[in-house]
Every structure is written in structure tokens, then in C-alpha cells.
C-alpha positions as CSV (number, residue, x, y, z in Angstrom):
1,X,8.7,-140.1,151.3
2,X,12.0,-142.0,152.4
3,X,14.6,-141.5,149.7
4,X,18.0,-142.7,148.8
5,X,21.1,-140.9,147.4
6,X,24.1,-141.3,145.4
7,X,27.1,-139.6,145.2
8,X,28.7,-139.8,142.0
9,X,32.2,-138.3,142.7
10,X,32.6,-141.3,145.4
11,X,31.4,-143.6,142.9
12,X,33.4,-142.4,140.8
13,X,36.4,-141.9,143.5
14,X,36.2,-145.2,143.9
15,X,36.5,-146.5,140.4
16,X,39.6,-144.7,140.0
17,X,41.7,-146.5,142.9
18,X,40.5,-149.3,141.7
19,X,41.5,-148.5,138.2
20,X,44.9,-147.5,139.2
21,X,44.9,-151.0,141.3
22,X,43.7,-153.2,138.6
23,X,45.9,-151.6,135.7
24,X,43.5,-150.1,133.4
25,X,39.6,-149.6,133.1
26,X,39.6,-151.7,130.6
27,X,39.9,-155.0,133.7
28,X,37.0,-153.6,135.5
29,X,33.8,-155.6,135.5
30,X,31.2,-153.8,137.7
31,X,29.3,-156.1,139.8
32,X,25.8,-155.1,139.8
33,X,23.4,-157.9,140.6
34,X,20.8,-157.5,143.2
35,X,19.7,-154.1,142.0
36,X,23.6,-152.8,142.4
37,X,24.2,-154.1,145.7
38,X,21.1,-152.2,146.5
39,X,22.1,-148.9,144.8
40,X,19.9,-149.4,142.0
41,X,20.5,-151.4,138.6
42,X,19.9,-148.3,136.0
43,X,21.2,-146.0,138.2
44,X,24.3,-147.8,139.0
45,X,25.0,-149.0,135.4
46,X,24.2,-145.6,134.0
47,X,26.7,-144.0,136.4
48,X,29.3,-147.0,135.3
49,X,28.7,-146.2,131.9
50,X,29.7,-142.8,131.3
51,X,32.5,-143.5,133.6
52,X,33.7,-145.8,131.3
53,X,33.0,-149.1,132.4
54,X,32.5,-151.3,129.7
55,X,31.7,-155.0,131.8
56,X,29.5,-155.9,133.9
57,X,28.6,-158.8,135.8
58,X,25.4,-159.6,137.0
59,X,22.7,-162.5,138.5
60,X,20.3,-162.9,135.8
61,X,18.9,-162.6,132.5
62,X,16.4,-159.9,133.2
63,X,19.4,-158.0,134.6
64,X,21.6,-158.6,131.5
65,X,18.7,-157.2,129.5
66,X,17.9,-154.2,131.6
67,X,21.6,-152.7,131.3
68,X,22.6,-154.1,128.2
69,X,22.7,-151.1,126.1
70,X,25.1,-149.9,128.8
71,X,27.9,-152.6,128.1
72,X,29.8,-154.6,125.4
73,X,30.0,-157.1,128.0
74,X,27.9,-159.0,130.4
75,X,28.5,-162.2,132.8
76,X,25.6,-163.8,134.2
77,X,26.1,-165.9,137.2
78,X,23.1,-168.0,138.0
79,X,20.8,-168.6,135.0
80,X,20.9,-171.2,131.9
81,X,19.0,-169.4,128.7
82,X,17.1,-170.2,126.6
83,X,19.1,-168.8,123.7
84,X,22.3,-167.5,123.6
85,X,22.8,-163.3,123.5
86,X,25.6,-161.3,121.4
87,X,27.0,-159.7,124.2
88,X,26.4,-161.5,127.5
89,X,28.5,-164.9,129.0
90,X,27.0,-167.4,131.1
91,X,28.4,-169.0,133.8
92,X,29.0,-173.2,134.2
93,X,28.5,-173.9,137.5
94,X,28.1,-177.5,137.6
95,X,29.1,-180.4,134.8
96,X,25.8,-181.8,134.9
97,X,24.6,-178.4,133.1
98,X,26.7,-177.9,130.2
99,X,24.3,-180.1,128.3
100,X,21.4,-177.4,129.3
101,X,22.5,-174.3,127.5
102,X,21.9,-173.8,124.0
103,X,24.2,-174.4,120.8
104,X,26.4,-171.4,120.2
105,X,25.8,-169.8,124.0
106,X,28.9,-167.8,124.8
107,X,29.7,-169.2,128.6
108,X,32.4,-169.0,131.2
109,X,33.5,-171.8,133.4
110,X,34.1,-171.8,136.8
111,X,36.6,-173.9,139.0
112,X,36.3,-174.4,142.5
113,X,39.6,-174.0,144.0
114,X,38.6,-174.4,147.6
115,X,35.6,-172.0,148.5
116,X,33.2,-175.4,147.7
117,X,30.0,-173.9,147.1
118,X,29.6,-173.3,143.0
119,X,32.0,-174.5,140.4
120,X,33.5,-177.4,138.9
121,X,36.6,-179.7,140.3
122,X,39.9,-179.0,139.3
123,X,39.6,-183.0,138.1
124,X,36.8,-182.1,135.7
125,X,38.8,-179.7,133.9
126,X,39.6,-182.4,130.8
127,X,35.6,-183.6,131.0
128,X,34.7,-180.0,131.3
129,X,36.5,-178.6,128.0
130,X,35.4,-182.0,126.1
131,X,31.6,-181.6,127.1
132,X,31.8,-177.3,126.3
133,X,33.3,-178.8,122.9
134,X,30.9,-181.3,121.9
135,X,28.0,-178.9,123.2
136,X,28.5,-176.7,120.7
137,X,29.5,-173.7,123.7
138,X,31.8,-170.8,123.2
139,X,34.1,-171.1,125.9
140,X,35.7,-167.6,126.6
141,X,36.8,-167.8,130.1
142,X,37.9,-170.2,132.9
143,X,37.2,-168.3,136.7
144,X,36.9,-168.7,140.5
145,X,36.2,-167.2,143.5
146,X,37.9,-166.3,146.7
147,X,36.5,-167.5,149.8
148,X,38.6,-165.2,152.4
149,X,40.5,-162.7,150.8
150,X,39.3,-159.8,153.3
151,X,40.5,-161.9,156.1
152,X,43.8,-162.5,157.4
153,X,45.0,-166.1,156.6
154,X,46.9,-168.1,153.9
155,X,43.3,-169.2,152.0
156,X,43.6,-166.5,149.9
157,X,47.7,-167.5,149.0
158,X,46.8,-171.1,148.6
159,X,43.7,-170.3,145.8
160,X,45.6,-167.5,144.3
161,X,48.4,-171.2,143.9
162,X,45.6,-173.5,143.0
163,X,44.2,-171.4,140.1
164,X,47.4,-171.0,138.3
165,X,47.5,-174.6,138.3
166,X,43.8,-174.6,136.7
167,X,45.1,-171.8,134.6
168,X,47.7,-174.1,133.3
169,X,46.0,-176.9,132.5
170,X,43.1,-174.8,131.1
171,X,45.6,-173.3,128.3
172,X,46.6,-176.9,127.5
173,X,42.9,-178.0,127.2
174,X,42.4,-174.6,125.2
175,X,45.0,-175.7,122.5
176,X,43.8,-179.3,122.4
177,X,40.0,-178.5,121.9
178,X,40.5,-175.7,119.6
179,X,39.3,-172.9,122.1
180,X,40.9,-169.3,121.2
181,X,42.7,-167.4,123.7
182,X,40.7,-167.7,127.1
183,X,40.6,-165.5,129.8
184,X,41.4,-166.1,133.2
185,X,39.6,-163.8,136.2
186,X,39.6,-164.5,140.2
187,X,40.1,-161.2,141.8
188,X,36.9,-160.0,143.8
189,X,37.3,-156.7,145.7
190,X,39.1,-157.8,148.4
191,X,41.3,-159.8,146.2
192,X,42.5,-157.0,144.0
193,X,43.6,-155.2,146.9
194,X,45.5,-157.9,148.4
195,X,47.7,-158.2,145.2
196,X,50.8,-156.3,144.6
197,X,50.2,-157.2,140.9
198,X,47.0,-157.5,139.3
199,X,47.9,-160.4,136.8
200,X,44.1,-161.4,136.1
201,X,42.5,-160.7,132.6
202,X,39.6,-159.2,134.2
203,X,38.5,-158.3,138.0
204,X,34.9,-158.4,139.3
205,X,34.4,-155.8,141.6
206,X,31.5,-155.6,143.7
207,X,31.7,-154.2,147.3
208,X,35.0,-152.0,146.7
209,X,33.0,-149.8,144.1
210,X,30.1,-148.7,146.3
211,X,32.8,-147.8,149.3
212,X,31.6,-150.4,152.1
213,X,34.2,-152.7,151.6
214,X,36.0,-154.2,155.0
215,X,39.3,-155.8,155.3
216,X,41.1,-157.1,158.4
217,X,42.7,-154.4,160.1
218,X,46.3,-155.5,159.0
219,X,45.3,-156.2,155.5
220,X,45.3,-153.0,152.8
221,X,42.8,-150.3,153.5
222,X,42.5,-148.5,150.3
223,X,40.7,-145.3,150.5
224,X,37.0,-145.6,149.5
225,X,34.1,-143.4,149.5
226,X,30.6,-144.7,150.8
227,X,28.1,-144.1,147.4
228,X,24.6,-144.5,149.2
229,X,22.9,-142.4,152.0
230,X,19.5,-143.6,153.4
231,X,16.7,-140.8,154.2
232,X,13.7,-140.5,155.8
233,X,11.1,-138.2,156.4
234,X,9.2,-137.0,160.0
235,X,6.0,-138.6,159.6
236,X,5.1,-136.9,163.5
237,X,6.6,-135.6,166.5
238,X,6.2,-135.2,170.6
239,X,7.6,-135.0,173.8
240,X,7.8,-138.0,176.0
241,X,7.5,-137.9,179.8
242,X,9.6,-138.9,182.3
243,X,9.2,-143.1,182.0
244,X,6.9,-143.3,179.0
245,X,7.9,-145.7,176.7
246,X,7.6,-146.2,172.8
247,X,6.9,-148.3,170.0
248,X,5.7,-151.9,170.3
249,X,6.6,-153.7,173.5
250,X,7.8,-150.6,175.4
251,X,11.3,-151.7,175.2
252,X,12.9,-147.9,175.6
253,X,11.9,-146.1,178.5
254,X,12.5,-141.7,178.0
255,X,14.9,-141.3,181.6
256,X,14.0,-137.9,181.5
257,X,11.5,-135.4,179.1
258,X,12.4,-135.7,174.9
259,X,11.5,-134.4,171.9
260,X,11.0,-137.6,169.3
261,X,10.0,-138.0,165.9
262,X,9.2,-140.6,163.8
263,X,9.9,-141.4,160.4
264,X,8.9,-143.2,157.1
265,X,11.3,-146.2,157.2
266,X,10.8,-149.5,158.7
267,X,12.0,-153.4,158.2
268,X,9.2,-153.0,155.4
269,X,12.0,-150.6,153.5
270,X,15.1,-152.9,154.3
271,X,15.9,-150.7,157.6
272,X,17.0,-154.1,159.8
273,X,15.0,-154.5,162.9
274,X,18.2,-156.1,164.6
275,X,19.4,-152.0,165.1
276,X,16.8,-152.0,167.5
277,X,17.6,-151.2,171.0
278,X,21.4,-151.6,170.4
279,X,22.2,-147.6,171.0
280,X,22.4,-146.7,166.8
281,X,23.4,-143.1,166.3
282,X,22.6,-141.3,162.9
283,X,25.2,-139.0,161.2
284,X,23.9,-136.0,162.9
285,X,23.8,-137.4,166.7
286,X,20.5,-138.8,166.5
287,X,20.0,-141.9,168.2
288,X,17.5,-144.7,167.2
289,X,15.0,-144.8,170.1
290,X,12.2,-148.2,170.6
291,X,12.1,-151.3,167.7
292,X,12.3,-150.5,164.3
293,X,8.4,-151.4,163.3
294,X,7.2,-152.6,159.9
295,X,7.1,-149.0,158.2
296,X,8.5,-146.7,160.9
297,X,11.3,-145.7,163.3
298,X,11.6,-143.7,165.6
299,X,14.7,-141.0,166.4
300,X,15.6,-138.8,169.5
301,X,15.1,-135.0,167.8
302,X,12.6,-133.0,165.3
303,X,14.1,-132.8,162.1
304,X,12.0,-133.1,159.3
305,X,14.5,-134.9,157.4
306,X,16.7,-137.4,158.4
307,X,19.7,-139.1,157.3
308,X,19.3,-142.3,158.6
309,X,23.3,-143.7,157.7
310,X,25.9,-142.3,155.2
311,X,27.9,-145.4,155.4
312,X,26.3,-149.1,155.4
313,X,29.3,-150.6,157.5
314,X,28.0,-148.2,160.6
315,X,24.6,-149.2,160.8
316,X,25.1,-153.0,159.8
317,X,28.0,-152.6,162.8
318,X,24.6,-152.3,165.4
319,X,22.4,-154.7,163.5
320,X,24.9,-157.5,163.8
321,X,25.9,-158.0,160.3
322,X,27.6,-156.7,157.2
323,X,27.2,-154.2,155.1
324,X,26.0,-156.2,152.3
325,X,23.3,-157.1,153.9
326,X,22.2,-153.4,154.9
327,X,22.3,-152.6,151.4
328,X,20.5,-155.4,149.0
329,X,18.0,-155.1,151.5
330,X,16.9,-152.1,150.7
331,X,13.4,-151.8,149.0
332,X,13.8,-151.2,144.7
333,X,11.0,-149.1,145.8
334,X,12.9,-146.4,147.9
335,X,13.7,-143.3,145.2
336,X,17.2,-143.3,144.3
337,X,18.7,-139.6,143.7
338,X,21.9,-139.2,142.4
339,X,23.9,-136.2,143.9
340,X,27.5,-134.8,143.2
């Protein structure tokens, strides 16, 4: 069957420049919602864990739960509780909801300083803090997110501006409410390599961790290592003619006699149809041949095993999308193996 692997030492490559970047490992909080960016939750957290990583952030409760004997710390992102938990944070995304979460919840609050999607106003702030207060909440940090900070541009300069102002006012609020020392966090991946100073309390670091992270050509390009290889196996093999065609609606035509195979992996599996046709080449020279179909594909060559990509940015490159994409896509189902 189709299989995935890890490599360790590039996971673990990769935690140390980001380490180094951020100041100490004691910043880091490893983003690992959606199943690890694919990678795989227990895997992934596991892995994180004997590194040293001691926070995490994730999507939702049952994720918290999952990996919480991993970490003294845990951020959830999109789900009110029911009760609050020892060790995990949730996230305000929205005024209207600090009246949903229960007395004594531990929970974060997040501005938006210009990426308008989740978050409150900067004008909230006061109504914010007062609400948190009366709620019964243990407020513990005030955060945001950047919108473009892998692209070139000044939006990353003016919300990097716009959240020391927040931070500001939120320290004022802080003292005025009774809140103890809050922390203050904005840096994604992208972000913490943009800054010649990490000055954040805490960085969430998603894509830069699993190697597939892409910045503008004249931006930083620290050195990362791609963690996750995709493998299938040869489910059969044969020799196209001369002008016969494969897979569903003929759409690749042999110019001259081949040897083929194909293999256990489809769009069933999170392999992206969109590669189809668009001239994909696999680590070892062999190029996807015909539409990706529900549970198979089909390469020029005969090996019985097959590395399908070694780094997610390549193959989302001829499916017309990111790399983010390739990998949360991929089926929880898939064995992962870790290696090195």
C-alpha cells in the first residue's frame, strides 16, 4: 500500500534554524492542526516532543486532547468549550463570543490589524478587556496574524506598526482590569524570518517547520528541509503501443512504444487531479502520464515503488497551487513512517 515518510533530522533541521531565529525553544509553538499540516497529529507532536517543543497550537478540541500529554501548552483556534482545560487556551475571535465560553476558560484574544478575516477591532480593545473581565475569562494573551509576510510589500511593516499600537493599549487595559502580565505573539513562519529581531513572546510556526515554506525571491530564504515524502506502490505494468492512449478520456497519447505502471494513489488519497497532464516529473525522472483517477496514477517506468514527490512545493508547482494544499490533503489514512 501507498505510504508516507518522515524524516526526523529535517524536522528536526528545521526546528533548529528556527530556534536560532526566534531566540530560544522555549518561543516555539508548533502549529499542528489539520493532522500536522498533513504529516500526521501523533506523529508530528511526538517528534516535537522529544525535540523539545513545549507549545503547540492547534484547530480544535479533539486535537488539544489527542496531543496533550505531549505539551504544557496548547492554543486552540476555532472552537468555544464546553469547559475550560488546565493546559490549553482558546482563542476570541469575535466580541459577540466572549459571553459563550465558560467561567474560568483560559483564552487568548485576537486583533485584527488588517488581514480582516478573524479577530476583533483595534476599537474593541477597551469593550474586549471589560467583557473577558466580567466573563469570568483568564485572559493570557493578546495576538494577530499576518496577512502577506511571504510576499514582498509594506503589509507586513504596517501590521508589524499596528500591533504595537494594540500591544500598547492592551498593557494599559491589562493594568486597569487586573490581568497579569500578558503575552503578545504575531510572528507566523514567514514573519519570523522577515524580522531581524524576534521581539514577540511566542511565534506560531506552521509551514517553516515541515520545510515547504515559500517566500518572494528577494525576501530571506532560510535553509529548510522538506519532512514528508509521498509513496506508492505498482499496482500493474505494460507496454503501450505507438498511439494508444490511457486512463479515462485518453488524454495522453504513448508517441512511441513505453513501459508504464500504475500505482496505488489517486485524488481519493489527496494526490491532486489538477497534476494531470501538466508534464509532473517524480524524484527519479518519472513523469506522470494520463489523469490522476480516483485511486490510481499512472507513471512512465516499472518500479515497484515509487516516490511520488520529496518536496510538496514541486508537485503543488504543476497542480496550480501551494504547497499547503498538497499536504492537508493528504488521506489520515495513508501510513506515516518516520525515517532518519
Amino acid at each position: 500500500m501507498a505510504f508516507i515518510t518522515l524524516d526526523r533530522s529535517a524536522f528536526y533541521h528545521n526546528l533548529d534554524r528556527i530556534t536560532e531565529k526566534a531566540g530560544n525553544i522555549g518561543k516555539v509553538a508548533l502549529v499542528l492542526k489539520d493532522n500536522a499540516y498533513g504529516h500526521g497529529l501523533d506523529e508530528t507532536a511526538a517528534m516535537a516532543s522529544a525535540y523539545g517543543v513545549t507549545k503547540a497550537v492547534v484547530r480544535t478540541v479533539a486535537e488539544a486532547r489527542r496531543i496533550e500529554k505531549h505539551f504544557a501548552y496548547i492554543l486552540v483556534l476555532s472552537e468555544i468549550p464546553e469547559t475550560p482545560f488546565s493546559n490549553v487556551c482558546f482563542t476570541i475571535n469575535a466580541l459577540e463570543d466572549i459571553g459563550c465560553f465558560p467561567q474560568g476558560c483560559r483564552v487568548e484574544l485576537k486583533v485584527d490589524t488588517g488581514m480582516h478575516r478573524n479577530g476583533i477591532a483595534e476599537a474593541e480593545l477597551e469593550r474586549a478587556f471589560a467583557a473577558i473581565r466580567e466573563a469570568g475569562l483568564e485572559l493570557e494573551a493578546v495576538f494577530t496574524h499576518h496577512r502577506s509576510a511571504d510576499e514582498l510589500g509594506s503589509d507586513y511593516f504596517w501590521q508589524r506598526k499596528r500591533f504595537d499600537i494594540v500591544r500598547e493599549k492592551a498593557q494599559a487595559l491589562a493594568k486597569r482590569f487586573g490581568f497579569p502580565r500578558l503575552r503578545f505573539h504575531s510572528a507566523n513562519s514567514a514573519a519570523l524570518f522577515r524580522t531581524s529581531q524576534c521581539r514577540d513572546d511566542m511565534v506560531r510556526i506552521g509551514i517553516a517547520a515541515y520545510g515547504s515554506l515559500q517566500m518572494a525571491p528577494t525576501l530571506p530564504q532560510p535553509k529548510l528541509k522538506p519532512v514528508l515524502s509521498l509513496w506508492a506502490q505498482q499496482l500493474s505494468k505494460r507496454q503501450l503501443k505507438a498511439g494508444e492512449r490511457i486512463g479515462y478520456g485518453g488524454t495522453f497519447e504513448a508517441p512511441e512504444p513505453m513501459n508504464i505502471s500504475v500505482y496505488d494513489l489517486g485524488y481519493a488519497d489527496g494526490l491532486l487531479r489538477s497534476a494531470s497532464n501538466r508534464g509532473y516529473i517524480a524524484p527519479g525522472g518519472e513523469v506522470l502520464l494520463g489523469r490522476i483517477s480516483m485511486d490510481n496514477c499512472c507513471f512512465r517506468g516499472e518500479k515497484e515503488e515509487l516516490q511520488i514527490f520529496n518536496d510538496a512545493r514541486r508537485y503543488a508547482e504543476a497542480a496550480g497551487t501551494i504547497p499547503y494544499e498538497v499536504l492537508v490533503g493528504l488521506s489520515p489514512a495513508i501510513e506515516r513512517r518516520i525515517i532518519g
